[in-house]
N, C-alpha and C positions, 0 to 999 in steps of 0.2 A: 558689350555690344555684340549682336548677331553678327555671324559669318557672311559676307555677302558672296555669290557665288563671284560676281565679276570678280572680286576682292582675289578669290580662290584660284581662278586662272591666274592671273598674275603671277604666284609663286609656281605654278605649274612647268613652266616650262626650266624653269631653275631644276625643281624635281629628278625632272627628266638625267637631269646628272647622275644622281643616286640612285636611277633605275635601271637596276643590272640585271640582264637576262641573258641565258646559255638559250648560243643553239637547241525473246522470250520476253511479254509484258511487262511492265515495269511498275513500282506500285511506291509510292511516297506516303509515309503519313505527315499529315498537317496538323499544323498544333496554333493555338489561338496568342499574338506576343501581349505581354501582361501588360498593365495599366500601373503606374506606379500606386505604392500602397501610402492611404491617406485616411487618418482617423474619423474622418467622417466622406462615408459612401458618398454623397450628395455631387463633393468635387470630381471622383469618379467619373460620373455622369457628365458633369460639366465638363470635364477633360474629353470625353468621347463627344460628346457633341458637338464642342467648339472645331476636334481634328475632322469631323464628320463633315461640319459647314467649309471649314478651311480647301479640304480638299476638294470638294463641289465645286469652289469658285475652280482653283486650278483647272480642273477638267472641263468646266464651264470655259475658261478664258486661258486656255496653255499661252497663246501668244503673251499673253499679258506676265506672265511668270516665265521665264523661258523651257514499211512493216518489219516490223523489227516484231521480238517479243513484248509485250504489256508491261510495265515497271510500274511497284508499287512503294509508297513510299507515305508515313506516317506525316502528318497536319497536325500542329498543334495550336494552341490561342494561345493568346496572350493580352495584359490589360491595357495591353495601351493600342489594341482592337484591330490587329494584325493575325494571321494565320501565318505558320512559317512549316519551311522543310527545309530538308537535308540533301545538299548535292555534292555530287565531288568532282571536284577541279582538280585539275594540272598531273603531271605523273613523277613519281609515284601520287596518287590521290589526294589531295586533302581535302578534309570535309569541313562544307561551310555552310552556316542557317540562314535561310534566305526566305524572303517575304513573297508569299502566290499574289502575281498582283495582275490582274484580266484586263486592267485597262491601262496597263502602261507595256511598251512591247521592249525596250533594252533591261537584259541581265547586267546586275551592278554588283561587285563586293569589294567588303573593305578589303586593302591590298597595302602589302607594304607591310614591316614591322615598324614602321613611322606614322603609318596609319594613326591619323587626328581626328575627330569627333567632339564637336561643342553640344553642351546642354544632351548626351546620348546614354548618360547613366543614370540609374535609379536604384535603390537600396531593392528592390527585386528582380531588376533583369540582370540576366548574366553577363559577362564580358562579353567584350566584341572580340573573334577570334578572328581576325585577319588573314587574309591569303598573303601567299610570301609567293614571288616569283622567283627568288630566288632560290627557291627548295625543288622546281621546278625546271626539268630538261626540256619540256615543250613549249615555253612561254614565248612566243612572240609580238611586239608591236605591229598594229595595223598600219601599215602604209599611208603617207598622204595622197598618195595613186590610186591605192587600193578600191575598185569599188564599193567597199563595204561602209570607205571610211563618208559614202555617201547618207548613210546608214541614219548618220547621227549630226550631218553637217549638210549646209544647204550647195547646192553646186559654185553660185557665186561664191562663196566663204574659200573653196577649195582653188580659185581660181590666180591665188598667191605661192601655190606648192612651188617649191624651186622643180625645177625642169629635173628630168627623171629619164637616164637612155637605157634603163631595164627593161625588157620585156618578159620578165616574172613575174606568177601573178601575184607574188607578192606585193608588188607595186614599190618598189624599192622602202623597206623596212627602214630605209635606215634614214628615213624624210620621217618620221612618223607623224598621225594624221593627228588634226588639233586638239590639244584640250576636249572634255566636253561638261559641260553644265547644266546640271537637272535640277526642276522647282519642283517637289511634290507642295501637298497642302499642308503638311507639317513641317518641312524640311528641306534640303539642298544637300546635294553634294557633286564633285567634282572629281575628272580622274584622266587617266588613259586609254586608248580602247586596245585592246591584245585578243591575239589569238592563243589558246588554250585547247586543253582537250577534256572534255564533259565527261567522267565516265559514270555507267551504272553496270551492275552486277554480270551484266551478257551482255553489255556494248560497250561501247566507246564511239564519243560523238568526235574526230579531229578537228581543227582549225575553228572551235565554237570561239563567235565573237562576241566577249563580254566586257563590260566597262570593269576598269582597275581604280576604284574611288583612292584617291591620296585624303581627302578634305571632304569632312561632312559635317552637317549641322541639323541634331534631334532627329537623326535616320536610326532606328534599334540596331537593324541588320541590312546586308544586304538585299537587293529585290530579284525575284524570279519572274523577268517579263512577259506574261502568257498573254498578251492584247494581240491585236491585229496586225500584222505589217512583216516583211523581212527579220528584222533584226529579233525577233521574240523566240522564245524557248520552241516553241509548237515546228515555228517554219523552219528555225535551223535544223530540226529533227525529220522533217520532212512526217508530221505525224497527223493523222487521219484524224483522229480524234483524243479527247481527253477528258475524262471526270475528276470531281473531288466532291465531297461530301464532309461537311462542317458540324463538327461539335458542336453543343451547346454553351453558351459562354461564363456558363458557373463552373466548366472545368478549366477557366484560365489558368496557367499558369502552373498546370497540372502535369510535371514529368512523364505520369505514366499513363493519364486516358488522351487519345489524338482519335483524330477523324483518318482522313486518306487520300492520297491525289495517284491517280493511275494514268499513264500515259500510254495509246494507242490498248485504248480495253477495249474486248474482244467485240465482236458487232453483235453476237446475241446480247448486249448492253441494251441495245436500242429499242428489244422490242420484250423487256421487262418492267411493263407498267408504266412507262414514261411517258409524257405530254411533252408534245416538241411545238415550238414554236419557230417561223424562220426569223435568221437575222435578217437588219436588216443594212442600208448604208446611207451614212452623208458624207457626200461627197462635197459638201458646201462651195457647190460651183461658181465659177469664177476665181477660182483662186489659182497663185501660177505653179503653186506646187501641192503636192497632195495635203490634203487637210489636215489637220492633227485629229480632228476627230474620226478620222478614218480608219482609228488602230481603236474604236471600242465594240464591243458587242451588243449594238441596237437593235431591240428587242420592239416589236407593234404592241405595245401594250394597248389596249382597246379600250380598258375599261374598269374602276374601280369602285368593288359596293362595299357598303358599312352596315352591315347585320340584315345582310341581304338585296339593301337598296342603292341605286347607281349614284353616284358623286356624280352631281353636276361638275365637268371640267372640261374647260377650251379645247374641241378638237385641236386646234393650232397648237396647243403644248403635248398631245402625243406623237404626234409624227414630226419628224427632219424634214425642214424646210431648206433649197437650193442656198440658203445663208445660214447654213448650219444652226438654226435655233430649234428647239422642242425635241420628243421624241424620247425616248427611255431606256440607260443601258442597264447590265449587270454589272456589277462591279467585284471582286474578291477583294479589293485595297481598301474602301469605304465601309468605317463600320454601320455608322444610323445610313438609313434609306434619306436620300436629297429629296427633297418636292420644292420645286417652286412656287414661288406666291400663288397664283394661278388656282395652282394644282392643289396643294398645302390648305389654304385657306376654307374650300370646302370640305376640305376630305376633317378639317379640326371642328368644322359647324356639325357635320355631318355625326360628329361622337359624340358632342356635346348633348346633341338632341337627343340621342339614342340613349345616353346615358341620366336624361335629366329627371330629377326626382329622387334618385338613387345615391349620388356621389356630387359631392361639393368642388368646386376647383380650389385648387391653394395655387393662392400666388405667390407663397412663399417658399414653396418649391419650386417652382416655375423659376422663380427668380433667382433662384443659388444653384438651379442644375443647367440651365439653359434650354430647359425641356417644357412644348406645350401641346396639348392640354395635360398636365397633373391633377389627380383629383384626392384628396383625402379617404381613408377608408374611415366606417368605423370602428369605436373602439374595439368592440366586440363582434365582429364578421371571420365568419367563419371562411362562406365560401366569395367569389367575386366572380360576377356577371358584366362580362362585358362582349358586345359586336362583335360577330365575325370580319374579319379583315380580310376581303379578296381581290386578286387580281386575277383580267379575265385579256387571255392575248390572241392575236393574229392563229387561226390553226384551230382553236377550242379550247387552247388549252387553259389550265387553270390554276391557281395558283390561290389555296385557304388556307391561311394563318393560323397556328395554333394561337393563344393569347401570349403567351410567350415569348414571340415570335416579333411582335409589336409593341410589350407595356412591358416595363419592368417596374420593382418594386423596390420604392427609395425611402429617402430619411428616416428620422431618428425610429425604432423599433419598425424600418419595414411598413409604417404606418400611410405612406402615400403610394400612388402609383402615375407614371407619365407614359406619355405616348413615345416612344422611339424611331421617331422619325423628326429631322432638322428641314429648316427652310432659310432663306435667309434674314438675317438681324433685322427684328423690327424696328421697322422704321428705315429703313436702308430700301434705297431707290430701285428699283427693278424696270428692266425694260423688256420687251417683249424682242427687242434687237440685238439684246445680250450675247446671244449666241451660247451654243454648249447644248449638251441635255436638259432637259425640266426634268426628268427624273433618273437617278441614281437607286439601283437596286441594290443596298446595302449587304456586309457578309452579317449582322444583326438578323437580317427578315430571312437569311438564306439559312440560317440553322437548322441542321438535321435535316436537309434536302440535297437528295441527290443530285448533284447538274451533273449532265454529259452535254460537252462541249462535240458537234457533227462537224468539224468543220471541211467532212469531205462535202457534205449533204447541205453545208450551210443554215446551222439549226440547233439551238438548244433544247436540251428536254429536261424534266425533272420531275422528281415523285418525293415523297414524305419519307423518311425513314429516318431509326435510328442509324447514327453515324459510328456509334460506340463499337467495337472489336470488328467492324465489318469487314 
C-alpha cells in the first residue's frame, strides 16, 4: 500500500523525539534524474508521460492534493525526467542532490539517517544520501511562532501553538512549527521545517528555511524550490535573477555531460540574444489567502502555429482568469509540455493534417506509450519531415522547436515517432472550471534553451543554444 501523507504526519510528531540538534556568481550544473531502465523503451515513454499528466493535475488542482557574486553549478537529467543539482547544507557542508523545480517554491531534503522512502529506488538511480542534522552545529527547528513557520502552514492551522513569552525571533524553538505534507504528481513526502545554512563557494546563506523530509514516497531526491513566493531558493537569497540551460535528454543519466544553473548571472545576460517575455499573475481572486498558483511563472503565451500556421485555440485557455483557470506557465519539474483539451486537441489535428500522406498513425504505439499522435515511419526513410512547432508570446518573443524538441523516436528499431506533449486521459471529463494552467511548459520543449529568469524586471527570456560545456 502507498504512503499516505496524512498516514505520515501521524508518526511525525513521535519523530520529533529522535531529532537531535546542537545549538562572486555562482554556477550549478544540472543534470537530467534517470528513468528507470526497462527492456523495452515504449514503457520509458509511458512512465514519462503518465509522471508528465500526473503532475499537471497537481498543479492544475494543489488544493485537491495538499548581489552577491554569480554561482554556477552543474544540471544534470535523469530518466525518470527530473534535472538535479548539487547544494550544500549545514556546517561543516554536506552536499546534497536536489531537483531544480520553477513551480514549486519550498527546499525539501531527505534528512535524517532514518530517512524512509517507499517505491524510491530503481536498479539505475543512485542512493538517497540523506542530510544528517546531527553532523550539523547550525541546525535549528522553525518555531511554531516563527513567522516563517507561516511559510508552509495556513494562519488558522497555527492558531493552537501553546502560548509563547519569548520575544526572539526565533519564535520559541522549542514549540516547533507543524509537520508539513507535500503532494507532487509523482509523489509525497513529509518532514520538519529547520533553519540551516546554504553554503556556496563565496557565500554562505544563514538561517535558510528548508524542509527536513523524515517520510517519502517515489521522490528520487530532494527539491530545490525556485517558484514564486517567500519560502523558495531565489527569495531567501534575495537574488535578482537566475538562469539554467537544459541538456538534451539522450544524455540522462550521464555522470559527465550536465547543462548549468547560475544564480544572480551577470546583467550583460540580458542583452545576449534573448527574447523576454513578461510574467505574468493569477491571483485567482476571491480567495482568503494567497493562491497557490501564485508561486508559478505565467508566461502570455499568445499563440501556437504548426508548420507555420496558427492553431486554432480558445483565447479563454491563454490567459488567467480572476478563478484561476487558463493561461501558460514554465515549468523546470514537468517533463512532457501539459495542454489541455482545449488547447491539445487542435494543436493533434493541426499535425495530423500537416503530416497527412506521408506517415500512418499507429495506435499501437499510442496505446503502450501513452503518447498521441504517434506515426509509424518507413521501413526504409532515411530522413523525416516534420512542422515546425512554435510558440509565439506577449513581447515578440518567440519560441521554434527544433523537431527534437517535440517527437521523439520509439518502439521496436526506433521505427515509430510521437508527439511529446500530454493532455489529459481520454475520455476523462474536463471542465473549463477546473482551475490551474491549460498549459505547462515542459523541461522536454525546454532542451538546450537558455532561460534567464529577471525576476528584478519580471520577465523571462530565452535563446537556443547548446547547453553542453557552457
Amino acid at each position: 500500500m502507498p504512503l499516505s501523507p496524512h498516514l505520515l504526519l501521524l508518526f511525525l510528531p513521535l519523530l520529533l523525539l529522535f531529532f537531535c540538534v546542537t545549538s562572486t556568481p555562482v554556477s550549478l550544473q544540472l543534470s537530467r534524474l534517470p528513468v528507470p531502465p526497462h527492456p523495452e523503451p515504449l514503457h520509458r515513454f509511458a512512465a514519462l508521460a503518465s509522471a508528465s499528466a500526473r503532475r499537471a493535475s497537481l498543479l492544475k488542482n494543489p488544493h485537491r492534493h495538499a548581489s552577491p557574486d554569480p554561482y554556477r553549478s552543474p544540471l544534470f537529467p535523469h530518466s525518470y525526467g527530473g534535472y538535479s543539482l548539487t547544494l550544500a547544507l549545514g556546517t561543516p557542508p554536506q552536499q546534497l542532490s536536489l531537483l531544480l523545480d520553477t513551480a514549486s517554491h519550498l527546499t525539501w531534503v531527505p534528512c535524517t539517517s532514518s530517512y524512509q522512502c517507499r517505491s524510491c529506488s530503481s536498479p539505475s538511480a543512485a542512493p538517497v544520501i540523506p542530510f544528517l542534522p546531527k553532523s550539523s552545529s547550525s541546525t535549528r527547528l522553525v518555531g511554531c511562532h516563527n513567522p516563517r513557520c507561516l511559510w508552509i502552514h495556513p494562519r488558522d492551522r497555527l492558531s493552537g501553538c501553546p502560548s509563547c513569552n519569548s520575544t526572539s525571533a526565533d519564535g520559541c524553538p522549542a514549540v516547533p512549527c507543524p509537520p508539513y505534507a507535500l503532494i507532487y504528481g509523482s509523489g509525497s513526502t513529509a518532514g520538519l521545517f529547520m533553519l540551516e545554512t546554504l553554503a556556496f563557494p563565496h557565500r554562505t546563506v544563514p538561517d535558510f528555511a528548508v524542509g527536513c523530509s523524515i517520510l517519502s514516497e517515489r521522490q528520487p531526491a530532494g527539491v530545490a524550490g525556485f517558484g514564486r513566493g517567500a519560502p523558495s531558493l531565489p527569495s531567501q537569497m534575495g537574488l535578482k535573477r537566475f538562469s539554467y540551460c537544459l541538456i538534451s535528454r539522450r544524455y540522462d543519466d550521464d555522470a559527465v555531460e550536465s547543462g548549468f544553473l547560475v544564480l544572480d548571472p551577470a546583467k550583460d545576460d540580458t542583452s545576449s540574444g534573448l527574447s523576454f517575455t513578461p510574467f505574468l499573475n493569477n491571483t485567482a481572486a476571491g480567495a482568503d489567502e494567497a493562491s497557490p498558483f501564485s508561486i508559478y511563472y505565467y508566461v502570455g503565451l499568445r499563440e501556437i502555429a504548426v508548420g507555420g500556421l496558427k492553431v486554432g485555440i480558445p483565447r479563454s485557455a491563454l490567459v488567467p482568469n480572476s478563478r484561476g483557470n487558463g493561461g501558460a506557465i514554465v515549468d523546470s519539474g514537468t517533463t512532457f509540455t501539459y495542454m489541455a483539451p482545449p488547447v491539445f486537441k487542435p494543436l493533434v489535428a493541426a499535425f495530423i493534417n500537416r503530416v497527412a500522406g506521408r506517415y500512418n498513425r499507429s495506435a499501437a504505439v499510442e496505446d503502450r506509450t501513452g503518447l498521441r499522435p504517434c506515426f509509424s515511419l518507413p521501413p526504409d526513410s532515411a530522413d523525416v519531415e516534420l512542422p515546425e512547432l512554435t510558440f509565439r508570446f506577449e513581447g515578440h518573443a518567440e519560441m521554434r522547436l527544433p523537431p527534437e524538441n517535440y517527437f521523439t523516436f520509439t518502439g521496436p528499431d526506433r521505427a515509430a515517432m510521437c508527439l511529446t506533449i500530454v493532455s489529459d486521459s481520454v475520455g476523462a471529463a474536463y471542465s473549463d472550471n477546473a482551475g490551474g494552467p491549460a498549459i505547462i511548459l515542459g523541461n522536454f520543449q525546454q532542451q538546450d534553451y537558455y532561460m534567464a529568469y529577471d525576476l528584478e524586471k519580471g520577465r523571462v527570456g530565452f535563446r537556443r543554444q547548446s547547453c553542453l560545456g557552457s
